[in-house]
DRENPA-3360 file (N, C-alpha, C; in nm, 2 decimals, always signed):
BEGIN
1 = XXXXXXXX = -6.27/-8.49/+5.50/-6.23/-8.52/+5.64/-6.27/-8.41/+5.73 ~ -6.32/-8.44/+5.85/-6.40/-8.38/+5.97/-6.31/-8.27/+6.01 ~ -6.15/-8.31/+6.03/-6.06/-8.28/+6.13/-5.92/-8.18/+6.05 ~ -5.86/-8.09/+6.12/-5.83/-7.97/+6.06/-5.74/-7.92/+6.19 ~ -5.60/-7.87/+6.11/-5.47/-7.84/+6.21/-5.44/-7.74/+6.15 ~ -5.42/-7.66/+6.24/-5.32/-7.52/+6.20/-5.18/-7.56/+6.18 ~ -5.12/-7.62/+6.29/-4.96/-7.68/+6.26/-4.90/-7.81/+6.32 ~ -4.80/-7.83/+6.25/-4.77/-7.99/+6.26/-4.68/-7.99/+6.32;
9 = XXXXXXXX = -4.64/-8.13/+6.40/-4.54/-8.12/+6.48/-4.50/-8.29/+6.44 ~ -4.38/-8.31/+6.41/-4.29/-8.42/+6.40/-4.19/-8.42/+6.53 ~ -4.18/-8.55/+6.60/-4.12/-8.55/+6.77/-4.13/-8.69/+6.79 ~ -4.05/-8.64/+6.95/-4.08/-8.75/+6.99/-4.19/-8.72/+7.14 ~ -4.20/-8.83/+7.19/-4.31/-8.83/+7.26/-4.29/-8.78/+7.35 ~ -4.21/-8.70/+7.40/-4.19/-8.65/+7.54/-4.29/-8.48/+7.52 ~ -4.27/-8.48/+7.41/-4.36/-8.35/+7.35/-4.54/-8.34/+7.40 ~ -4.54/-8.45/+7.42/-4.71/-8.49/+7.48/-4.74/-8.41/+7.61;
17 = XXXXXXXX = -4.69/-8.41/+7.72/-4.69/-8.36/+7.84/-4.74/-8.22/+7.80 ~ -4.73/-8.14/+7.71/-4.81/-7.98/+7.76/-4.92/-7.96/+7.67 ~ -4.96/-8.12/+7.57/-5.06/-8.10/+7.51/-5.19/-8.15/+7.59 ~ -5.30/-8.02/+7.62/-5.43/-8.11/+7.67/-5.51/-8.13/+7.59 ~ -5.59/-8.21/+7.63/-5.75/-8.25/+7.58/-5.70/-8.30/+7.43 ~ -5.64/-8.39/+7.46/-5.57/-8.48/+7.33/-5.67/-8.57/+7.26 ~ -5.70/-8.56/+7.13/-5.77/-8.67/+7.07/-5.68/-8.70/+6.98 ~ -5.69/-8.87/+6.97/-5.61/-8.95/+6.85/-5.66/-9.01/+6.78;
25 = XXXXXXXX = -5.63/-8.97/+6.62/-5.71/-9.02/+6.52/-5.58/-9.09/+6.41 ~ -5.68/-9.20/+6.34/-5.60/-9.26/+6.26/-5.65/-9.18/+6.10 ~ -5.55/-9.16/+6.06/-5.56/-9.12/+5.92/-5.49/-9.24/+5.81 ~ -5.58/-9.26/+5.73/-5.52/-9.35/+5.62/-5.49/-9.25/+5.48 ~ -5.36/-9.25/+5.43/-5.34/-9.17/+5.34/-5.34/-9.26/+5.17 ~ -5.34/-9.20/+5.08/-5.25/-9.26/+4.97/-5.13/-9.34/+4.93 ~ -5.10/-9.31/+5.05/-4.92/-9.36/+5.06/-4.92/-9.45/+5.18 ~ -5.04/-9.49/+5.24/-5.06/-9.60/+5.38/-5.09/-9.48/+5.47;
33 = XXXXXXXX = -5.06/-9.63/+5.60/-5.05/-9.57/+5.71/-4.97/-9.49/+5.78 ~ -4.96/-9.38/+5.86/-4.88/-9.35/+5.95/-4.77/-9.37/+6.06 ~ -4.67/-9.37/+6.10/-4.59/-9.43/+6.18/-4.69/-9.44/+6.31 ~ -4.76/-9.33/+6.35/-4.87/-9.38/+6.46/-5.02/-9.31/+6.43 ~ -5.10/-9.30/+6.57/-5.20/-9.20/+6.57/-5.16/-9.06/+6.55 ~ -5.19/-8.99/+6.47/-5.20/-8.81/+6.50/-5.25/-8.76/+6.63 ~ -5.19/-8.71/+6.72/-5.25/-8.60/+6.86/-5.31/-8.51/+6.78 ~ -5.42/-8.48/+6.81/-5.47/-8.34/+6.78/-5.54/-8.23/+6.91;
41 = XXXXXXXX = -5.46/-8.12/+6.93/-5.51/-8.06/+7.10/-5.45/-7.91/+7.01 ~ -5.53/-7.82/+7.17/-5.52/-7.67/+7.18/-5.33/-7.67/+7.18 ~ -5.32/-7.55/+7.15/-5.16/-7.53/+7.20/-5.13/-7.38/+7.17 ~ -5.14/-7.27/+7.25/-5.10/-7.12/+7.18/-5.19/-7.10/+7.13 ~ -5.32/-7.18/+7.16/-5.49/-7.04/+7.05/-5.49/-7.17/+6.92 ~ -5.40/-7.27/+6.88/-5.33/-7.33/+6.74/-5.41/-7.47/+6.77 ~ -5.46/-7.53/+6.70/-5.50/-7.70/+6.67/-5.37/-7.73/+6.60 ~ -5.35/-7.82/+6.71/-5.17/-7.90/+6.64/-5.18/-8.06/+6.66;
49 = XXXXXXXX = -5.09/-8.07/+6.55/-5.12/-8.19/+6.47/-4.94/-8.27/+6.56 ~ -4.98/-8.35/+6.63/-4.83/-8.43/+6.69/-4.80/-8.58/+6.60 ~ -4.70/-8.57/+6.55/-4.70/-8.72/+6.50/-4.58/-8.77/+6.52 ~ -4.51/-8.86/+6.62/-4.39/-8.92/+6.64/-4.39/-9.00/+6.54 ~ -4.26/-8.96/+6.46/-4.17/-9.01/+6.36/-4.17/-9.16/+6.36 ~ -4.10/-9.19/+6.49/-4.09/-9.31/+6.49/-4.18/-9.46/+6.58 ~ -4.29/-9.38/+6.59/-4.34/-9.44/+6.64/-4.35/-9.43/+6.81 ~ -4.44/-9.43/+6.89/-4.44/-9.41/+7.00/-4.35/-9.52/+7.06;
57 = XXXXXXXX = -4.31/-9.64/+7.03/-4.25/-9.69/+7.10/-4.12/-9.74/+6.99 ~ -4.07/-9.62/+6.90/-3.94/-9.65/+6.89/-3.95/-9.74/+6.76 ~ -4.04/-9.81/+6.71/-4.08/-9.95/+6.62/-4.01/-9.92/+6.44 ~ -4.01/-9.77/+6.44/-3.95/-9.75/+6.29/-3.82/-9.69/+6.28 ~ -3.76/-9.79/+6.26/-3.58/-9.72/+6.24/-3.58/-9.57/+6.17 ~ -3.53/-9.56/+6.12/-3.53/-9.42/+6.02/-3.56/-9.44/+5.92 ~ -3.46/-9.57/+5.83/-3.49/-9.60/+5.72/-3.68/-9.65/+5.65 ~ -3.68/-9.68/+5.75/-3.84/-9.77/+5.77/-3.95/-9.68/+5.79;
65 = XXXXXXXX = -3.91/-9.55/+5.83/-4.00/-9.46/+5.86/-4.11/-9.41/+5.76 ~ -4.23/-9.45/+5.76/-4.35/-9.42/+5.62/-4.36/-9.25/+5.59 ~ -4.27/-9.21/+5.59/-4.20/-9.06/+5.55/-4.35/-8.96/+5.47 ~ -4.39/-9.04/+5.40/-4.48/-9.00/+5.25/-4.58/-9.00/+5.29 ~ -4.62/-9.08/+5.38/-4.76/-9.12/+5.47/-4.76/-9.00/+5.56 ~ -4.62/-9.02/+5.66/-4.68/-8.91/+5.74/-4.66/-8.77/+5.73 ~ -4.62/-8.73/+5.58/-4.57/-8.57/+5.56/-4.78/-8.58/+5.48 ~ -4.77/-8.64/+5.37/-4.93/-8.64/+5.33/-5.07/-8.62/+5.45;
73 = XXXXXXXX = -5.08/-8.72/+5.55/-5.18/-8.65/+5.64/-5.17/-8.55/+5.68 ~ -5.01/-8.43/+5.75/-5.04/-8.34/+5.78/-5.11/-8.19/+5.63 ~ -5.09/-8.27/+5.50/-5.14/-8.19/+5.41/-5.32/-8.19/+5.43 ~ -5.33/-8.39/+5.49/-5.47/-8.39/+5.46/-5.54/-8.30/+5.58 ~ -5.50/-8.27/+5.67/-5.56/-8.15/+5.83/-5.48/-8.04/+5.74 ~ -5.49/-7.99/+5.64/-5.43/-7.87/+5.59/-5.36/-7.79/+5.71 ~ -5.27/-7.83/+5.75/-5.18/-7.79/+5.84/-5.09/-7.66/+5.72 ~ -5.06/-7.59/+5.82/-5.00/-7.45/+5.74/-4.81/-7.43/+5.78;
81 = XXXXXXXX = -4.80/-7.48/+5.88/-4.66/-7.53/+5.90/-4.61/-7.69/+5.95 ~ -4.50/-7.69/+5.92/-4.46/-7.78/+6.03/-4.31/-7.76/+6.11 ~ -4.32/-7.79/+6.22/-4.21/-7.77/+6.29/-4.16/-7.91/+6.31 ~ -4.01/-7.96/+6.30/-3.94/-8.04/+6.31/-3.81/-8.11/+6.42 ~ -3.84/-8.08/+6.52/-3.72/-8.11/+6.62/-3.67/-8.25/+6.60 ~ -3.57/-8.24/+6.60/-3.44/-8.40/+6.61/-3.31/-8.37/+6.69 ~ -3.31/-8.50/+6.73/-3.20/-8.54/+6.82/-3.13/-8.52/+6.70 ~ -2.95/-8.50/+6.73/-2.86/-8.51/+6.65/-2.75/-8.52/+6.65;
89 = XXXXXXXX = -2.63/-8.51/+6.61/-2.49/-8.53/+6.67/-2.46/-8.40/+6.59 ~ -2.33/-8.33/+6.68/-2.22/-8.26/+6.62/-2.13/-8.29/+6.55 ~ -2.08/-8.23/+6.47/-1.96/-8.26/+6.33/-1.86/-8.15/+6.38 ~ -1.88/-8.02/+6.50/-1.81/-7.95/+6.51/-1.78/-7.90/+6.65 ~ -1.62/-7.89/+6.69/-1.64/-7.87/+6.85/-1.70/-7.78/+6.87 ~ -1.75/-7.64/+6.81/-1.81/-7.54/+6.83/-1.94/-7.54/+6.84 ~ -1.99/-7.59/+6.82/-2.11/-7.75/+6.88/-2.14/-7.82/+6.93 ~ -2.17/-7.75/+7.04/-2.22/-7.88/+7.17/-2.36/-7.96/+7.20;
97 = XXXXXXXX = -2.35/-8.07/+7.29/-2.44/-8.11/+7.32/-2.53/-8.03/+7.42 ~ -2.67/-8.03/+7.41/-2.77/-7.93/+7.48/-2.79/-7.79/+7.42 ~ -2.67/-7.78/+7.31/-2.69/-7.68/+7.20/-2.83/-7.69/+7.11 ~ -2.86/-7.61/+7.03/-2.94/-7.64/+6.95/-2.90/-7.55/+6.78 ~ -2.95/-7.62/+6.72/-2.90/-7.56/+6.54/-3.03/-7.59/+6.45 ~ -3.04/-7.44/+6.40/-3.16/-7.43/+6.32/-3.09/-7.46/+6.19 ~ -3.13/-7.56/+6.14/-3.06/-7.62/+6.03/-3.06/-7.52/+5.87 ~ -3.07/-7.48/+5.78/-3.05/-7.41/+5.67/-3.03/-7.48/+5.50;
105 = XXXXXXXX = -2.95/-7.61/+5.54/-2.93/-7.69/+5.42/-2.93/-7.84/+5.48 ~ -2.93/-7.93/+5.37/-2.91/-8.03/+5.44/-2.87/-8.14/+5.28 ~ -2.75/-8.23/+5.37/-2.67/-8.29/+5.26/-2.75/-8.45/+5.28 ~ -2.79/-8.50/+5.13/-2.86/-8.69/+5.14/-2.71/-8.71/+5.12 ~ -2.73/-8.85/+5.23/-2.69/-8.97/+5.19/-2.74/-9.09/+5.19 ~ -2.89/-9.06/+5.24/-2.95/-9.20/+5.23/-2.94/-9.26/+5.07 ~ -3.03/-9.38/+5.06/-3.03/-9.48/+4.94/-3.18/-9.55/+4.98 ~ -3.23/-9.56/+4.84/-3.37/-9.66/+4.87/-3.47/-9.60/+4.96;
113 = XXXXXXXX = -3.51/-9.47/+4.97/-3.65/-9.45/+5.07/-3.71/-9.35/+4.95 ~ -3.86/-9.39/+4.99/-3.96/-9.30/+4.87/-3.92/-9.19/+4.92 ~ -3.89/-9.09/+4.81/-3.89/-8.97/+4.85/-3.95/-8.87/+4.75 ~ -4.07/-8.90/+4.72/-4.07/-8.80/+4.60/-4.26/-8.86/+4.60 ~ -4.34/-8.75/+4.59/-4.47/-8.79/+4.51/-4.44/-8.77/+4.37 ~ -4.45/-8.74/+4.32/-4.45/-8.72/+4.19/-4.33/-8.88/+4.10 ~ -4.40/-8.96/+4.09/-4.37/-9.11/+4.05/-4.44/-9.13/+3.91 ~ -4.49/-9.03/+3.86/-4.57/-9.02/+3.72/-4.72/-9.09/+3.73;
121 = XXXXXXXX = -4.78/-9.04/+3.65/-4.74/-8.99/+3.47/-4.70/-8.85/+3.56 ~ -4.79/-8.80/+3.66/-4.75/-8.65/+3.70/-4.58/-8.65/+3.73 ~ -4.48/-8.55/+3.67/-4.38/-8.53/+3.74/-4.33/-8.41/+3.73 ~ -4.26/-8.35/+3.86/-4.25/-8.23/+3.88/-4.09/-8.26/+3.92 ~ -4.00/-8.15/+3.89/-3.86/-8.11/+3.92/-3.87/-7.99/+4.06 ~ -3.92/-8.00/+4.18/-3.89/-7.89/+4.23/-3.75/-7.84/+4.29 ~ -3.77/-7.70/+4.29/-3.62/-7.66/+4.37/-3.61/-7.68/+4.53 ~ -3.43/-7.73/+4.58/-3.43/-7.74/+4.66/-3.30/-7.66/+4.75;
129 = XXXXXXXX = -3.32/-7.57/+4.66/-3.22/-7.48/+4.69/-3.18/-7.44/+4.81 ~ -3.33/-7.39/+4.86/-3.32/-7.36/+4.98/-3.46/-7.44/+5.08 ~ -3.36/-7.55/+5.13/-3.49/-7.67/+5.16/-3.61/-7.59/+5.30 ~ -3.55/-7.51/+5.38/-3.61/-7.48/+5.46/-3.66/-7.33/+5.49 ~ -3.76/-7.30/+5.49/-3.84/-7.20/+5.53/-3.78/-7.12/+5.62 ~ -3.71/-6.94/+5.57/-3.67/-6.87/+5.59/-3.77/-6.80/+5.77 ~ -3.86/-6.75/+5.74/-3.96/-6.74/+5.83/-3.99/-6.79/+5.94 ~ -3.99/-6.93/+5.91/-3.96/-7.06/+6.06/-3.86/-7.02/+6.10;
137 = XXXXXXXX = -3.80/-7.11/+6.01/-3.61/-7.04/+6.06/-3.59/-6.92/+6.17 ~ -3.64/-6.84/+6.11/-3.64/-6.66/+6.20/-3.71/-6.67/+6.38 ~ -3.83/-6.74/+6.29/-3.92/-6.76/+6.43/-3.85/-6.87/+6.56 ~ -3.80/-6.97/+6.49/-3.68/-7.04/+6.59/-3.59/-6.98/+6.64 ~ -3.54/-6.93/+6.58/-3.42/-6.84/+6.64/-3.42/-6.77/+6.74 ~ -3.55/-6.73/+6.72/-3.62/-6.60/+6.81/-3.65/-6.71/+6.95 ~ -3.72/-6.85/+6.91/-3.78/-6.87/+7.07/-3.66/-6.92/+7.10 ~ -3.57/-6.93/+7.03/-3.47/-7.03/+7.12/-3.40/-6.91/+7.22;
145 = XXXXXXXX = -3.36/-6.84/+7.16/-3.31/-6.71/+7.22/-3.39/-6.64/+7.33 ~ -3.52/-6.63/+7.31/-3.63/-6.60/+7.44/-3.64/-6.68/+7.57 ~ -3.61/-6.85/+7.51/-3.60/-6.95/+7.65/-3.48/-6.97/+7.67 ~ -3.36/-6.86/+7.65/-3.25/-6.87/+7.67/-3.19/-6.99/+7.65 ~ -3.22/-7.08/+7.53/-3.13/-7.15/+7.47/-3.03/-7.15/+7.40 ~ -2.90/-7.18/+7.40/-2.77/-7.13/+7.31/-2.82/-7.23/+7.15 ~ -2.87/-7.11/+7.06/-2.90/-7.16/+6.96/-2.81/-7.11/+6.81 ~ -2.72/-7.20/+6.75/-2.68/-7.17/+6.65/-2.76/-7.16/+6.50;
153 = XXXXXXXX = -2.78/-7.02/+6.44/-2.80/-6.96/+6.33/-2.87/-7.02/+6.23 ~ -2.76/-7.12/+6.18/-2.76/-7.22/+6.06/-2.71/-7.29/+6.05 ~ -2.68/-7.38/+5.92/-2.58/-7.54/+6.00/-2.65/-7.62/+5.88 ~ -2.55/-7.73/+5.84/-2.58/-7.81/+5.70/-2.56/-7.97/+5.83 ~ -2.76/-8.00/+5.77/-2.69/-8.16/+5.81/-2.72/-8.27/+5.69 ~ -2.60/-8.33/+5.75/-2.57/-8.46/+5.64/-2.69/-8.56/+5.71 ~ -2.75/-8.60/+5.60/-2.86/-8.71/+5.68/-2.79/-8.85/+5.63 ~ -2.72/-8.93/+5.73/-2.72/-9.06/+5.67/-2.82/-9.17/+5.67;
161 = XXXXXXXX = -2.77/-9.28/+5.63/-2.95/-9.38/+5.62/-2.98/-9.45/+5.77 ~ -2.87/-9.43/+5.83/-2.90/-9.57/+5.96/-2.96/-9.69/+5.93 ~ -2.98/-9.76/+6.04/-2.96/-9.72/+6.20/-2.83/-9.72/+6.24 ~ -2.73/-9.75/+6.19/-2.59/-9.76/+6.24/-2.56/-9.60/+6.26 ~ -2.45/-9.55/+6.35/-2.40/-9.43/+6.39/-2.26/-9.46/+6.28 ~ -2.21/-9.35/+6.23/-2.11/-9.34/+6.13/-1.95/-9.42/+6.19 ~ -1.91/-9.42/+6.08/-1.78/-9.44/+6.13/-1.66/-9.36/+6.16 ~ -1.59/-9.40/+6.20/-1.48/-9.26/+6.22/-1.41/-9.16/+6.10;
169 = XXXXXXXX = -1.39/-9.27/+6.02/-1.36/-9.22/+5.90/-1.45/-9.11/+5.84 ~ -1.58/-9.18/+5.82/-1.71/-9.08/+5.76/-1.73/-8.99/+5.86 ~ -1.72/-8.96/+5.98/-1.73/-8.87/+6.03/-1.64/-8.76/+6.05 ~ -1.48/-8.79/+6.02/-1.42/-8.71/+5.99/-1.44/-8.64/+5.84 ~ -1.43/-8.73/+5.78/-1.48/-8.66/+5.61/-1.62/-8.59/+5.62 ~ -1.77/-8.60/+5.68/-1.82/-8.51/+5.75/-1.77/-8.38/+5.77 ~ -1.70/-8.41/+5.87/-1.69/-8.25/+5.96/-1.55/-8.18/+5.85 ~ -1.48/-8.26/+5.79/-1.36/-8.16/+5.69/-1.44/-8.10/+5.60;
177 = XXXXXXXX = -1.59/-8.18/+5.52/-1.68/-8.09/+5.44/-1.67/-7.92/+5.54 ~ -1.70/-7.95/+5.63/-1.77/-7.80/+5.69/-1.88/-7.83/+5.74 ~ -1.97/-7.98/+5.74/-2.08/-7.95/+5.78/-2.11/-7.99/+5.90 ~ -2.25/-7.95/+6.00/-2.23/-7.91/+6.14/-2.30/-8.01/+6.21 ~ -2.42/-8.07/+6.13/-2.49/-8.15/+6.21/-2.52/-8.26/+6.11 ~ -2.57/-8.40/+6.22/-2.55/-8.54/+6.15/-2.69/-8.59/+6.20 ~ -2.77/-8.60/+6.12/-2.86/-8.69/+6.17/-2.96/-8.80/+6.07 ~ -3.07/-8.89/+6.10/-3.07/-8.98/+6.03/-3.26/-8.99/+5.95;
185 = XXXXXXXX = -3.32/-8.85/+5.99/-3.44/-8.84/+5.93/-3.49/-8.72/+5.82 ~ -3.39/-8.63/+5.91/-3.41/-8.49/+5.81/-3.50/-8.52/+5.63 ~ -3.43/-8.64/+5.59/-3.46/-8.71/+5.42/-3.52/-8.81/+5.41 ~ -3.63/-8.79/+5.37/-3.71/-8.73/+5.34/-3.79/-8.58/+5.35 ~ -3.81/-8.63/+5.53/-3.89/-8.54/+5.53/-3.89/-8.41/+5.48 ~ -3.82/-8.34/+5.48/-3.81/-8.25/+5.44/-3.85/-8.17/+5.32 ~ -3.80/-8.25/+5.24/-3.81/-8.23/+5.09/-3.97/-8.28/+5.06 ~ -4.04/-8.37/+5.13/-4.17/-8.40/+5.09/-4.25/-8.31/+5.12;
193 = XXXXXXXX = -4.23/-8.22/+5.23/-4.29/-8.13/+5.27/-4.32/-8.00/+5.18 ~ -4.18/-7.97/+5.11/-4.17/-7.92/+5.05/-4.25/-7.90/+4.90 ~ -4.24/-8.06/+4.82/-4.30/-8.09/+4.75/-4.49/-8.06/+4.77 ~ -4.51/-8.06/+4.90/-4.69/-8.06/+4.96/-4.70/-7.88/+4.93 ~ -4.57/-7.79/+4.89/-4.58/-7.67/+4.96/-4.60/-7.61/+5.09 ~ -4.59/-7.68/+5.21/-4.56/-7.68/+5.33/-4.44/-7.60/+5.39 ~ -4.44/-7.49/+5.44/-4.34/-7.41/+5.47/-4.31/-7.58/+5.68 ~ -4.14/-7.59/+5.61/-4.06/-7.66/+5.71/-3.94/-7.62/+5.78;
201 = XXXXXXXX = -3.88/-7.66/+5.87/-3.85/-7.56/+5.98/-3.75/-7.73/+6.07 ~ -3.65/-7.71/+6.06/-3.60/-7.80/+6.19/-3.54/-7.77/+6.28 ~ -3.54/-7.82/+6.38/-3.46/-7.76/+6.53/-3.36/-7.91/+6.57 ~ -3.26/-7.90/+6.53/-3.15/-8.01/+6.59/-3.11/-7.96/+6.69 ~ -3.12/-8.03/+6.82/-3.10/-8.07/+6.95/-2.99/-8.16/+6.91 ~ -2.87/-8.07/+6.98/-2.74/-8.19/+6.97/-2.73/-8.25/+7.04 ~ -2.74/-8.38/+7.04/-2.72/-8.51/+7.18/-2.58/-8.55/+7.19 ~ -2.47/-8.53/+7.08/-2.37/-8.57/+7.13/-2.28/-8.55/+6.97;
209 = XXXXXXXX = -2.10/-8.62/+7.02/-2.02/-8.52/+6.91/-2.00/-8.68/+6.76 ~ -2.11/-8.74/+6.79/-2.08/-8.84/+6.63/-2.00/-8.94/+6.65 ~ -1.92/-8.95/+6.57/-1.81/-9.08/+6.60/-1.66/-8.99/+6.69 ~ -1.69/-8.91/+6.78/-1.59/-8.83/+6.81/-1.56/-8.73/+6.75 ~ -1.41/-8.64/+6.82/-1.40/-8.50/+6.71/-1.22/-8.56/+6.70 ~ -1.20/-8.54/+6.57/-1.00/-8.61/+6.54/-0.92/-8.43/+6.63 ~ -0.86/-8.56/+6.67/-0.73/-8.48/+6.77/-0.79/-8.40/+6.93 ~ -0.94/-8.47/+6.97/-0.96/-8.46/+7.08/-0.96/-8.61/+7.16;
217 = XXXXXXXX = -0.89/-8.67/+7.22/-0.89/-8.77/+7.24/-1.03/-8.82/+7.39 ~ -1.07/-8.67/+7.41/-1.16/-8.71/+7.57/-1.33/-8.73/+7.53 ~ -1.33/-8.66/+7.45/-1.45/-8.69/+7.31/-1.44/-8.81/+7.29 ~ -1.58/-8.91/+7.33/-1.59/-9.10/+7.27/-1.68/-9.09/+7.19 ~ -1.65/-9.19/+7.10/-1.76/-9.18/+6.98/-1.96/-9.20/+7.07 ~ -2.02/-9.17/+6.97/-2.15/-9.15/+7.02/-2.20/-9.29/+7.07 ~ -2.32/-9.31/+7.16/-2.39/-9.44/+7.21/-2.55/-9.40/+7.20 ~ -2.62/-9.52/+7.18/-2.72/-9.45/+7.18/-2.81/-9.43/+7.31;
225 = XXXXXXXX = -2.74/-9.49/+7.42/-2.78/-9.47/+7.51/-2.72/-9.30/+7.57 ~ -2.63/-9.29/+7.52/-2.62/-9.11/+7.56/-2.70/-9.04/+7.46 ~ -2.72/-9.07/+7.38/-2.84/-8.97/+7.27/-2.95/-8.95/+7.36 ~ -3.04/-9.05/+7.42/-3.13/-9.11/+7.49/-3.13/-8.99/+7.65 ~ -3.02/-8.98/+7.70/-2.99/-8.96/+7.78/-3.01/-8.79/+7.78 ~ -2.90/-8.75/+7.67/-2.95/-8.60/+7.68/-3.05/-8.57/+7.62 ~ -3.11/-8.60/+7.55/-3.23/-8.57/+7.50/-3.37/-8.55/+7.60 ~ -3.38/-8.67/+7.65/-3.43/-8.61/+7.78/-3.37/-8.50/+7.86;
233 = XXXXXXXX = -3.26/-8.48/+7.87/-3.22/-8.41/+7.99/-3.29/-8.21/+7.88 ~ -3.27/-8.23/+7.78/-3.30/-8.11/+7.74/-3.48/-8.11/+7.68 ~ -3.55/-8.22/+7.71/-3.66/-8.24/+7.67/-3.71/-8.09/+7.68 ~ -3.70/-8.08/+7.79/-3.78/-7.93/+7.80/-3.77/-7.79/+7.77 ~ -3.65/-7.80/+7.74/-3.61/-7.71/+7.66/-3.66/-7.71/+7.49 ~ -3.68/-7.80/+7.45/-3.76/-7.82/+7.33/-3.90/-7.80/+7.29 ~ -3.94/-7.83/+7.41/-4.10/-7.81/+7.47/-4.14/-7.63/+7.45 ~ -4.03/-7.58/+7.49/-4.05/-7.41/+7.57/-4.01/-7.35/+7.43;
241 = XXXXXXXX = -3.95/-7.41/+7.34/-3.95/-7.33/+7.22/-4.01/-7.36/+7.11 ~ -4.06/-7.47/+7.11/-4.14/-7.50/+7.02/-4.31/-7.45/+7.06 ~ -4.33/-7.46/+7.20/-4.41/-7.39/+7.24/-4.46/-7.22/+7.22 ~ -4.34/-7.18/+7.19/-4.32/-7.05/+7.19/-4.38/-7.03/+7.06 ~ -4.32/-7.12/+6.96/-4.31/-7.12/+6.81/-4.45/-7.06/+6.78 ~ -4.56/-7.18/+6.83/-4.68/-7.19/+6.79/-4.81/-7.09/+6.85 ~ -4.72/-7.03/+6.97/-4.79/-6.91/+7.01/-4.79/-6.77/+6.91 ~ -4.67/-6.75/+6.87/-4.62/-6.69/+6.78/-4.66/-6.70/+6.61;
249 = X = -4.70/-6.80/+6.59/-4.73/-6.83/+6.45/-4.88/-6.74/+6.41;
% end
């Protein structure tokens, strides 16, 4: 293949605006198609690889998301990182929305999505001890803190399967675990990335506090129309550090 990326970018589409001279190519992998076209443009000196998760118009729930497909074409542009931003909910009041959390661990609860190349005869046990790339991690920290974003450290998120938003129950049992962020793609991806040897890196953008927080009564459980809502409102904030990122790499 012709075409070749320094780093990859999993998003959503609002991420397009500061890429120029955009060409979109279809890559067919092993594992299918892609949720969409790959962006391929300048960014920081960097050929970056843009691939919305879910589709540019939204078309793949989480569960549905061709996860294997699209973590494999960024191996096939030998891409050398990837960066990960996601909308997310909070599990903890100390945790706001418009915050952001460089994630560190991350707890499955999905069920039923490929997650694994190795389906034999080849099979491999990798470790997942530490699912995310110390280095990234560092380097996020740093742009978040440069575009004066209030960015928390570290943070375990539970990935459930969706598309439903948790219940109150589970979301209390959530946040009594200890853990800080909730969201509904992190799993796979992550771990397939890992399996490619791909150093991975996520940036949760909190959109809001989940099914509520117990014993705040002014806290309403999440909508997805307020996910929607701040997410945009912080788009650019995500832009300016993830931009930073790839200058920096």
């Amino acid at each position: 293949m012709d075409y070749k990326a320094d780093i990859g970018v999993f998003g959503g589409s609002g991420f397009y605006s500061f890429l120029e001279d955009v060409e979109e190519i279809d890559i067919e992998t092993p594992y299918g198609s892609t949720s969409e076209k790959i962006s391929l443009a300048k960014a920081g000196g960097k050929t970056v690889a843009f691939l919305p998760r879910h589709g540019k118009k939204h078309s793949f729930p989480p569960h549905m998301i061709p996860y294997r497909a699209n973590v494999y074409a960024m191996k096939m542009l030998g891409v050398r990182h990837i960066i990960a931003p996601t909308a997310s909910g909070s599990l903890q009041a100390g945790i706001k929305p418009g915050e952001f959390v460089i994630c560190d661990q991350f707890v499955d609860r999905t069920w039923g999505r490929k997650d694994t190349y190795f389906e034999g005869p080849e099979t491999k046990h990798i470790s997942a001890a530490m699912p995310y790339d110390e280095n990234l991690r560092n380097l996020a920290i740093k742009a978040c803190e440069e575009a004066g974003v209030t960015v928390h450290k570290k943070g375990t998120v539970v990935v459930i399967q969706g598309p439903r938003f948790s219940t109150k129950a589970e979301s209390r049992w959530f946040s009594k675990m200890g853990w800080e962020v909730i969201n509904m793609t992190q799993y796979p991806e992550c771990i397939l990335a890992n399996e490619l040897n791909i150093p991975y890196v996520n940036i949760s953008l909190i959109t809001d506090y989940d099914a509520g927080l117990e014993g705040d009564e002014n806290i309403k459980p999440v909508t997805e129309e307020e996910v929607y809502r701040v997410f945009n409102e912080n788009n650019e904030k995500v832009k300016k550090v993830i931009y930073k990122m790839i200058e920096q790499l």
